[in-house]
KOLLO-673209 format. One record per residue (C-alpha): x, y, z. Coordinates in steps of 0.1 Angstrom, whole numbers, padded with zeros to 4 digits, always signed. Layout:
BEGIN
XYZ...
END
This chain:
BEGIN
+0000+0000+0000+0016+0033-0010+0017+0062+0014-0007+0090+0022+0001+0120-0004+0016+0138+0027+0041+0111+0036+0051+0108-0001+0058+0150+0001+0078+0140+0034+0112+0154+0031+0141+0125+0028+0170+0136+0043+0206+0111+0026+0202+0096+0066+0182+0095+0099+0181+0081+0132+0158+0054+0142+0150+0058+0178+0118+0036+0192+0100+0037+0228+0121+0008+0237+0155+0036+0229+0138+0062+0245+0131+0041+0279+0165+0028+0280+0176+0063+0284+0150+0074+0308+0160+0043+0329+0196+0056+0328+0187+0094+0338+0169+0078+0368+0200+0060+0377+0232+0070+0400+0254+0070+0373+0251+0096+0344+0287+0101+0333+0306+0073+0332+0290+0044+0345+0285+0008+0347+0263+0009+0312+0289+0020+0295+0309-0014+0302+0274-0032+0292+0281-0012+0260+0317-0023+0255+0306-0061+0264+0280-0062+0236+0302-0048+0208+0327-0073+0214+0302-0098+0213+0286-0081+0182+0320-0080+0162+0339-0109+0176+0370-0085+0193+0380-0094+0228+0380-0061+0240+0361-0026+0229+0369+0006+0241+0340+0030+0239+0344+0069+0239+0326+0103+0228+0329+0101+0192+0341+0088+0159+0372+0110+0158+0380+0104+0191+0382+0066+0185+0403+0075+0156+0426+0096+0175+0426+0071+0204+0436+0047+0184+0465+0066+0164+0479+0074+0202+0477+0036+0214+0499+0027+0180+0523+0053+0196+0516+0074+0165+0537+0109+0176+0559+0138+0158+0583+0122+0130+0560+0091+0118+0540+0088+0089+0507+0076+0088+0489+0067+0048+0453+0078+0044+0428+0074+0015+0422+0108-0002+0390+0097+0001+0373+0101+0037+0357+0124+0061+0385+0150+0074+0389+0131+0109+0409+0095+0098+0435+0125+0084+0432+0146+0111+0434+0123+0140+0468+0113+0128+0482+0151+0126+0465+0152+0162+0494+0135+0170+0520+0152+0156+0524+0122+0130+0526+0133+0090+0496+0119+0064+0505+0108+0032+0474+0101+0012+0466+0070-0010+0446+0076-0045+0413+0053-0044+0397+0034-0072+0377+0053-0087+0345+0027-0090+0347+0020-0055+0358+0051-0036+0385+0030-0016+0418+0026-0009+0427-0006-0024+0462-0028-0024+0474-0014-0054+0464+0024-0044+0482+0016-0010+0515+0000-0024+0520+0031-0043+0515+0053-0019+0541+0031+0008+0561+0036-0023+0560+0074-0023+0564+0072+0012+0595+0053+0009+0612+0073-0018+0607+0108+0003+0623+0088+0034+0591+0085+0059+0587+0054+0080+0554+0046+0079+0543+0035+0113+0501+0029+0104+0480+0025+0074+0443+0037+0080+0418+0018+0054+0384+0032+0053+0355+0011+0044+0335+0043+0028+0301+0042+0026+0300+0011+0047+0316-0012+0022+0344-0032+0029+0378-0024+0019+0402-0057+0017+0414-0058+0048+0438-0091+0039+0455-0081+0014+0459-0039+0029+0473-0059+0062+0500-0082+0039+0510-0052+0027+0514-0030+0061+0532-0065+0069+0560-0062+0052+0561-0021+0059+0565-0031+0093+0531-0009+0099+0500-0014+0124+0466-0011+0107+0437+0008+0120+0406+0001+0099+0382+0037+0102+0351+0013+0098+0327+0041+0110+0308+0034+0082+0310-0007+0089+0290-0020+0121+0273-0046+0103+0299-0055+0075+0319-0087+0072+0344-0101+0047+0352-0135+0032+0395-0140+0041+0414-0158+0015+0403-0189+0037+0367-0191+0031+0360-0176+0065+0337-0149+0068+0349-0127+0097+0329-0096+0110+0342-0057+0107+0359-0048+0138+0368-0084+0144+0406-0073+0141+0411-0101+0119+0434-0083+0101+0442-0051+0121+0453-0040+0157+0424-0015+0161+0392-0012+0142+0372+0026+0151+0332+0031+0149+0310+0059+0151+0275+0060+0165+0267+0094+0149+0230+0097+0145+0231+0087+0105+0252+0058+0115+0242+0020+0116+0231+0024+0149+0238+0058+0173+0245+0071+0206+0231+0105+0195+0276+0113+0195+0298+0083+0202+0317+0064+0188+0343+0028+0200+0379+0013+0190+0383-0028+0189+0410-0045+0192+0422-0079+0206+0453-0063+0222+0452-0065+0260+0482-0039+0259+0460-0014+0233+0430-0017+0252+0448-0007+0281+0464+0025+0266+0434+0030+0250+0412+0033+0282+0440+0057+0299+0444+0076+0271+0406+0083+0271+0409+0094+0309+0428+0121+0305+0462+0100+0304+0458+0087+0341+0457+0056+0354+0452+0039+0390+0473+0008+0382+0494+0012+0416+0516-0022+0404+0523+0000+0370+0541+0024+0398+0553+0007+0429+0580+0031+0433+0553+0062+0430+0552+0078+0461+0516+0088+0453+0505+0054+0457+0515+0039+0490+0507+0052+0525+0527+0049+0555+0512+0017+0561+0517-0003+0527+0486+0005+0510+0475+0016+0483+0460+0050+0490+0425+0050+0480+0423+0082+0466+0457+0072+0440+0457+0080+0402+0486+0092+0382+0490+0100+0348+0520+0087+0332+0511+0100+0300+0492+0129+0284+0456+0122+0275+0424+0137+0269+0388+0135+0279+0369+0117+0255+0348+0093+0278+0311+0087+0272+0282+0090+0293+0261+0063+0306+0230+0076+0294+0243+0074+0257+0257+0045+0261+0219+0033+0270+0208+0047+0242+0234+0027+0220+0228-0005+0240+0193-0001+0233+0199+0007+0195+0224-0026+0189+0200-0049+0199+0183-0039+0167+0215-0038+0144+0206-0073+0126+0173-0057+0114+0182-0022+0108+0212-0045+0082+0189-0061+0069+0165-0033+0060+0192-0008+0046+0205-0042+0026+0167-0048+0010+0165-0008+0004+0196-0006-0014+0185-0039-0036+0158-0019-0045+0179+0008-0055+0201-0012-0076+0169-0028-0092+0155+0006-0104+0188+0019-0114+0198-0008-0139+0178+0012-0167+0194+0043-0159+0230+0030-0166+0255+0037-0177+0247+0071-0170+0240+0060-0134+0255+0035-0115+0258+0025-0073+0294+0019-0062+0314-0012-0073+0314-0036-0043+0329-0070-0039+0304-0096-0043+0315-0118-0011+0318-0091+0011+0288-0074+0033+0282-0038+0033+0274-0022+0070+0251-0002+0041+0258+0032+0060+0252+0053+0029+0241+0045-0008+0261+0065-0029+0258+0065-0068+0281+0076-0094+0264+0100-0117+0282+0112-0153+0274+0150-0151+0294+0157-0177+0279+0132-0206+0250+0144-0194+0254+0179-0191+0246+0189-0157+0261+0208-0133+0256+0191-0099+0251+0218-0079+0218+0227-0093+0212+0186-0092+0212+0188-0054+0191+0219-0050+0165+0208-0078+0161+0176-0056+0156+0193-0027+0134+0214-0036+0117+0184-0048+0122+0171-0011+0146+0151-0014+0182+0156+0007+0216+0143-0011+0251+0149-0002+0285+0144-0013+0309+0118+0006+0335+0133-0001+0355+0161-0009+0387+0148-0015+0410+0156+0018+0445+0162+0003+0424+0194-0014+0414+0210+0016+0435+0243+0026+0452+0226+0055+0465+0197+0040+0471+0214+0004+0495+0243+0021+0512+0217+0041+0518+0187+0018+0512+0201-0016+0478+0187-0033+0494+0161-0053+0478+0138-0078+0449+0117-0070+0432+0110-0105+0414+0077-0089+0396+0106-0062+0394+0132-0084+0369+0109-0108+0350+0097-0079+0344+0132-0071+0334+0147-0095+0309+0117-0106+0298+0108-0069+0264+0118-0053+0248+0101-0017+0207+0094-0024+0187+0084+0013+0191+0055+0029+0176+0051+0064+0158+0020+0082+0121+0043+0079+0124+0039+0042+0100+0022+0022+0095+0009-0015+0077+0042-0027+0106+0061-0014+0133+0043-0032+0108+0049-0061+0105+0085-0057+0140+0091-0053+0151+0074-0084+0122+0088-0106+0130+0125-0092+0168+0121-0101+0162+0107-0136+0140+0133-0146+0162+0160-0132+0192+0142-0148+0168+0143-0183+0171+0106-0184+0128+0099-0177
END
């Protein structure tokens, strides 16, 4: 049954939250509770990512970019290092590693797909190489929530002698296929030390702002953890010469912390974190409703190709399905994508572009030059994000493809 005329007008934003009663009395219950800050939920939290992803330990903190830039400080990541990024991502998997004082040099991305693949990444350790940088960590971003290869990235960073951080804060949800036959979930650290999540609103599931870091590193989840606390740490063994820890009579004082190490403050409350462990109970079906939405989109957007076309994926490999993002050809068809987006809006319908290619952005250009990235360059100028959120329906999907062709003069 199709919607009302009003909910057909509705506006469609690229993505939205899903919150339900059951989200919104999980966080009631933890405003009624002792603990709003940093509290016992937020190890409940923790407990069911690992359980969710297959890691043995998960560190949860305030934000996407902070789980990037905790991770990039737990690798020991500092002033002197090199880091490779994809010229393809949101600013913070760049920025988190300059956070640390550690220089980026960026990796071109297929064009079809918008990542950072083995070849793209051997060139770029390449150039790395030939200018004299060590490259200490490789940051492969599964964009749009589709998996980059993590196998063959990490043989690769093997031989570099590197650590790899996957930014999968597109990817709750994903998994891969290993040369082995073995499927093995995002996050899983199958083939990484850390793997970072964010729980933005638009993301697979949200805290309202959060985000997490997995690993299977007893050692990185420990620096991890102090690192989120401002650096301290009340490990009294870690210190048993301290003189802040013992008292007179042998004990450990009970109001001992030190901080051994400069950190920052990027815990997370317990009242998001009930939110989030609220939300993850439903992250099976909000999969598998993005996945049937963006079957539908691939269905209805066989008859607008070549002009049209979703990202190339790997056919083994599941998407986390965090954003559906086509590649339009503008110039065959003679239309400036600007006026694209605001026709579709004012058609009620919300697009974006994932992304502007970082190694182009003023910061990044005056201090490393803008190189050349003809692989993210063609993505760019081709790539468009159409909705995708759980609330969805059929007639949307519809809708949303019959607005673009006929703006595109393809209907």
């Amino acid at each position: 049954m199709l919607d009302s005329p009003r909910a057909m007008t509705r506006f469609l934003p690229y993505g939205r939250q899903s919150v339900n009663e059951a989200d919104i009395e999980a966080v009631v219950r933890a405003l009624q509770s002792d603990w709003l800050t940093q509290g016992p939920t937020v190890e409940r939290l923790e407990s069911a990512i690992c359980e969710t992803v297959g890691s043995a330990h998960a560190v949860a903190c305030n934000s996407g970019t902070a789980a990037l830039h905790l991770a990039a400080l737990a690798a020991g990541l500092e002033s002197g290092d090199t880091a490779i990024v994809p010229a393809i991502t949101f600013l913070s998997t760049a920025n988190a590693v300059r956070m640390t004082g550690a220089d980026v040099v960026f990796a071109d991305i297929d064009p079809d797909s918008g990542r950072m693949n083995a070849n793209t990444l051997a060139a770029a350790v390449d150039r790395a190489g030939k200018a004299g940088d060590a490259v200490k960590a490789v940051l492969p971003v599964h964009v749009a929530g589709a998996v980059s290869d993590p196998e063959a990235i990490a043989g690769i960073v093997s031989l570099a002698g590197a650590a790899v951080i996957e930014d999968a804060c597109h990817a709750l949800g994903g998994s891969y296929r290993r040369s082995d036959g073995k499927a093995v979930a995002v996050g899983s650290c199958a083939d990484a030390q850390m793997a970072c999540f964010s729980f933005h609103p638009v993301k697979p599931i949200t805290t309202a702002e959060g985000g997490a870091v997995t690993t299977n590193d007893a050692d990185l989840a420990r620096r991890l953890r102090q690192f989120r606390n401002h650096g301290l740490t009340r490990d009294a063994k870690a210190f048993q010469n301290s003189e802040l820890a013992y008292g007179a009579d042998g004990a450990v004082n009970p109001w001992y912390y030190e901080m051994p190490a400069l950190g920052w403050n990027y815990r997370i409350p317990d009242v998001l974190c009930a939110l989030g462990l609220s939300q993850l109970r439903r992250l099976s079906e909000y999969q598998a409703r993005r996945q049937e939405l963006t079957r539908q989109y691939r269905d209805r957007l066989v008859a607008l190709a070549p002009a049209i076309r979703p990202l190339a994926e790997q056919s083994d490999n599941v998407s986390g399905h965090h954003l559906f993002v086509v590649l339009i050809d503008f110039a065959g068809l003679k239309r400036d994508r600007g006026r694209v987006v605001r026709a579709l809006r004012e058609r009620g319908i919300g697009t974006q572009v994932h992304y502007i290619p970082v190694p182009w952005q003023p910061y990044y250009r005056e201090r490393y030059g803008q190189g050349d990235y003809p692989g993210a360059a063609e993505y760019y100028r081709r790539c468009l994000t159409l909705p995708l959120f759980p609330a969805m329906n059929e007639a949307d999907v519809d809708r949303v493809v019959s607005a673009l062709a006929e703006t595109l003069g393809l209907a």
